[in-house]
N, C-alpha and C positions, 0 to 999 in steps of 0.2 A: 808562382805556380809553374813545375814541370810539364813540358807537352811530349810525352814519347811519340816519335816518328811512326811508330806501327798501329798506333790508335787515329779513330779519327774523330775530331772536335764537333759536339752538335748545339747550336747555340739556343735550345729550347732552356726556356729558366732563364736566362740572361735577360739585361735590360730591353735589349735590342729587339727580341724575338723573332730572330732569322738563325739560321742555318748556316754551318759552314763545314768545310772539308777538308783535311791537307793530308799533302799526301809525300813522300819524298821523290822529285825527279830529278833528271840524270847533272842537275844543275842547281841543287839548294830546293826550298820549299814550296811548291804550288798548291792554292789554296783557293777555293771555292766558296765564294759568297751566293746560298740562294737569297733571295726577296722578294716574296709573292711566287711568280710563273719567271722570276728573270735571272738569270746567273749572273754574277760578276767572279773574273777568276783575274787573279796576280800571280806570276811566275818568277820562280827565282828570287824568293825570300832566305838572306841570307842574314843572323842576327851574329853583331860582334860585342863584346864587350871591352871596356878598358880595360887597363892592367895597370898601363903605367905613361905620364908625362911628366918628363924630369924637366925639358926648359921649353921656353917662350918660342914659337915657330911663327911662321908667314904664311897666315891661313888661305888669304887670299890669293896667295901663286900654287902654293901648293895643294889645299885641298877642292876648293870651291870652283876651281877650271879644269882641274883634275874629273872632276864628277859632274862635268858639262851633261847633260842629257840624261841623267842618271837621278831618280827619286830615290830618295834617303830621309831618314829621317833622325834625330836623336833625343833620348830619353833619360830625364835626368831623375834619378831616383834618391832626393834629398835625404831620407830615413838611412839609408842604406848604405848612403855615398857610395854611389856610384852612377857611373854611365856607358849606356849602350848607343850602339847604334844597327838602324836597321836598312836595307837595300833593297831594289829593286830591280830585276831586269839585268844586272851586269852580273857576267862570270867572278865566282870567290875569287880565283886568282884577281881577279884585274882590279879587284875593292883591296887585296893584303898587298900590291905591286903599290896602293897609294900611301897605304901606312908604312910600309916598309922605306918611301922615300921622305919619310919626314925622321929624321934625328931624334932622338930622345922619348918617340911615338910607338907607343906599344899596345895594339889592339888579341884579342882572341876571339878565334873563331867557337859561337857555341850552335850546337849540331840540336839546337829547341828555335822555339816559337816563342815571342812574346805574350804569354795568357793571363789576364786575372779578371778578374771582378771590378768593377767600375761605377760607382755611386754616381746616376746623372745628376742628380742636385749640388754638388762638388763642382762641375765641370764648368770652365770661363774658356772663350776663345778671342784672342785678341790679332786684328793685324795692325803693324808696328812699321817705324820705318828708322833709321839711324840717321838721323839728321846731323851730321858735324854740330859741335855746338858752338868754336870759332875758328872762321877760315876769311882770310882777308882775300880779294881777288888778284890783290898783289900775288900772294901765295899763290893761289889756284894758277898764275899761268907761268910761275916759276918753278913750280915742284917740279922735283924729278921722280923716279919710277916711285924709289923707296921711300921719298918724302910722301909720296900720294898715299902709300899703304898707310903711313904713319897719323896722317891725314883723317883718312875713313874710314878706318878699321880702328875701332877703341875696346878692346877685350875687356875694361875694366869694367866695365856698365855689367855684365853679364856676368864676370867675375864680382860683383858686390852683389847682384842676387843669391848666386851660389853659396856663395859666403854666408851672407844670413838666413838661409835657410839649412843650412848643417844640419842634421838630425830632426828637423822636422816631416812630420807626417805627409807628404803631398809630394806628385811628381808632375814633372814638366814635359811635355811633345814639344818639340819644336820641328814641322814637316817641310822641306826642301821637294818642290815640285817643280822641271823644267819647265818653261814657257817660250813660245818661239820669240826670236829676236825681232820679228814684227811688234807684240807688244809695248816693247822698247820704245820702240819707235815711234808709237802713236803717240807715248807718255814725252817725248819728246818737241812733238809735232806740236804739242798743246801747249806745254810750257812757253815755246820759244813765243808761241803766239801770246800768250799772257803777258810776257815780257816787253812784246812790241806796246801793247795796248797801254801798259801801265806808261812807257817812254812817250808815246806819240798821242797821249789820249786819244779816245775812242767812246766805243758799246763795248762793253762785257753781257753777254749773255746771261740772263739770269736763269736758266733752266739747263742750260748743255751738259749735257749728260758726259760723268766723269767715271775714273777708275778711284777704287779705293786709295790709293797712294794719294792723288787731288784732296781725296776728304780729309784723310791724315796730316796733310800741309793746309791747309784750311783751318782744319779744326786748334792747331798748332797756333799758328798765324792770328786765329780770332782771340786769343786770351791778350793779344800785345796791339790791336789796333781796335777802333770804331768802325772799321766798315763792315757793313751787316754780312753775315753767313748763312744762306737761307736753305733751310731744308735737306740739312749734312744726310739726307735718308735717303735722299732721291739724287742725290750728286749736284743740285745746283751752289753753285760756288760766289756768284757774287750776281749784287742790284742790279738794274742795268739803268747805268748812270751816265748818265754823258761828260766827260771831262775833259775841260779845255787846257790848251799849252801852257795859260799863263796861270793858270788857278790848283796848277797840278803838284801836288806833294807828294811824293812815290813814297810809298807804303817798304819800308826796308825789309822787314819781315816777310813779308811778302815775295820782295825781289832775289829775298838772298834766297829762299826755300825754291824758287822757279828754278834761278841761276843754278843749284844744284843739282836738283835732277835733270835739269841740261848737261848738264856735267856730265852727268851716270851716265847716261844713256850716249853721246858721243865717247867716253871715254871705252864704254865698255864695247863698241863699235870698231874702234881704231884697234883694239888688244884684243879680240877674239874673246872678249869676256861669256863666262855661261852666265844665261839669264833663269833666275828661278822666283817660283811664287812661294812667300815665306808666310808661315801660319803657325802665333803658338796657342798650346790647347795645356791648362793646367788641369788638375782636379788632385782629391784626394783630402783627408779629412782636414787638413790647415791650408788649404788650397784659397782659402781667404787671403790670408799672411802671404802667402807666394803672389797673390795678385798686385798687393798693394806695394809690393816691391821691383813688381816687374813694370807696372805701368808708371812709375815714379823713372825711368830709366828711360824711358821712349815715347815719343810721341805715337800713339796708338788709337784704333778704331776699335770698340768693343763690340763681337758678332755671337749671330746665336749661333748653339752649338747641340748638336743631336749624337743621341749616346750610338751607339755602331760597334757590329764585329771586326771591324778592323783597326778602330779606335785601339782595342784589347789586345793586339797582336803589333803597337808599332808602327804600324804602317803610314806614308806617308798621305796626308790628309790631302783633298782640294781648295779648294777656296785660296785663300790670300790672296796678296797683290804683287805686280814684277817689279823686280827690280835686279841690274847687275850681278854676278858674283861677287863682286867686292864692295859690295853695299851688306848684300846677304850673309857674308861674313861677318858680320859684326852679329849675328847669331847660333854663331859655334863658339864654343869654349871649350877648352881642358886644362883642369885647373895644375899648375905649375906645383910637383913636386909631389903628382899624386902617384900614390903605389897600392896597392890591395894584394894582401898578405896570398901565398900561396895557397895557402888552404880555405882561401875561399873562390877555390875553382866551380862549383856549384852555380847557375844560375837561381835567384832569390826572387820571388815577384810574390808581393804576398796580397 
């Protein structure tokens, strides 16, 4: 669906039953959400679409530190093949200065708004996290820069979703939200202590209150050991068990999933990594099929998920959990060799 700039969008009849407004300023799209008595407004909605990736890039140097501070989000429109993306907050120029530094990466600017219609019974929202699936700690303190990408960043998981969803009915959000580097930090502050605990027996807290990333390593972790997981709803993580020196069997899965997100979070510390909260949101009429292929791929928390005007426009969500850019990466794709014919310069959202 078309948005002309000089109309303005009212969301009475939508699922959502709020209001909205855009408007063109002197910087891409400002848009106006009322709800009840309270505004919410986003500035500087600029939408791109692909055109063309001819070869395999380095997303995580290039685009995911690139767009440090910067909420984005992309849209993957399987029926249609194709994909968008949308911004926030940064000048056109400084979003085409990022695509213009990647080789073979060809974005277009389009002068609309992302609108359609949005069936909420369709809609799944998932937060995910890209756990390596093997890394020896040999590896981990031998890598060098480009080993590490090669490491954490596995484009093919996200390229076989793609894949098999070719021409099917159902599109994909995937929202890129900054987070302060404090976050990080907390996520780390806990691990390193879980680590001590499992080495030196201890108490494990059975209530302490965790981030979603903990549940998702948790929830991962419980399919491969016996020790209890209690109450993945409220963040408590483990019994509180007392285990002594000599009785101690370390839980591998466990250490290796700690040992990693140590990793993340010192790594992305030392390299001035961006930190961002990852959230994806499916819907649309086989939006079943897309679930069951996307959560085969990642270790993942299933959340609810409320229909919204800005759901409809692209825009990048709340919610999810932090982690690194070069963790987050492993949540952008463009698939190698894609091109879209001239004449279909028209944005299509139906």
């Amino acid at each position: 669906m078309k948005f002309n700039p000089s109309d303005m969008i009212t969301g009475a009849g939508k699922p959502s039953q709020q209001t909205s407004n855009i408007r063109m300023g002197e910087e891409g799209f400002d848009i106006t959400f009322r709800k009840g008595s309270s505004d919410h407004v986003v500035s500087r909605y600029h939408l791109f679409m692909l055109r063309s990736a001819k070869k395999e890039f380095n997303v995580p140097a290039i685009f995911t530190r690139k767009f440090k501070g910067v909420p984005f989000s992309l849209l993957y429109d399987f029926e249609e093949e194709k994909v968008y993306m949308v911004t926030l907050g940064a000048r056109r120029r400084v979003v085409e200065s990022i695509f213009e530094g990647v080789e073979g990466l060809k974005f277009e600017y389009v002068n609309e708004c992302l609108d359609e219609e949005i069936d909420p019974k369709t809609l799944w929202k998932y937060i995910a996290f890209p756990l390596p699936e093997h890394l020896s700690y040999r590896e981990m303190s031998e890598r060098s820069a480009s080993a590490e990408y090669r490491i954490y960043y596995d484009p093919e998981r996200l390229a076989d979703v793609y894949n098999a969803m070719k021409g099917e009915k159902t599109k994909m959000l995937i929202s890129f939200v900054p987070a302060p580097e404090a976050e990080l930090e907390k996520e780390r502050e806990f691990y390193e202590e879980q680590i001590k605990l499992a080495r030196s027996g201890g108490y494990a807290s059975r209530e302490k209150k965790v981030s979603l990333l903990a549940l998702i390593g948790n929830a991962l972790s419980s399919q491969f050991t016996s020790t209890p997981v209690h109450d993945l709803s409220k963040g408590a993580i483990y019994e509180e068990t007392k285990v002594t020196q000599p009785q101690m069997r370390m839980d591998v899965r466990r250490d290796y999933i700690a040992r990693t997100i140590v990793d993340m979070c010192n790594n992305a510390k030392l390299t001035n990594d961006s930190v961002f909260r990852v959230t994806v949101i499916g819907y649309g009429e086989n939006s079943d099929l897309l679930e069951m292929h996307f959560r085969s791929k990642f270790p993942c928390v299933k959340e609810p998920v409320s229909m919204s005007e800005e759901l409809t426009y692209g825009i990048p969500q709340g919610g999810g959990d932090v982690m690194s850019g070069l963790f987050a990466s492993n949540f952008i794709y463009f698939p190698k060799g894609y091109e879209l014919e001239e004449k279909e310069k028209s944005l299509k959202i139906e």
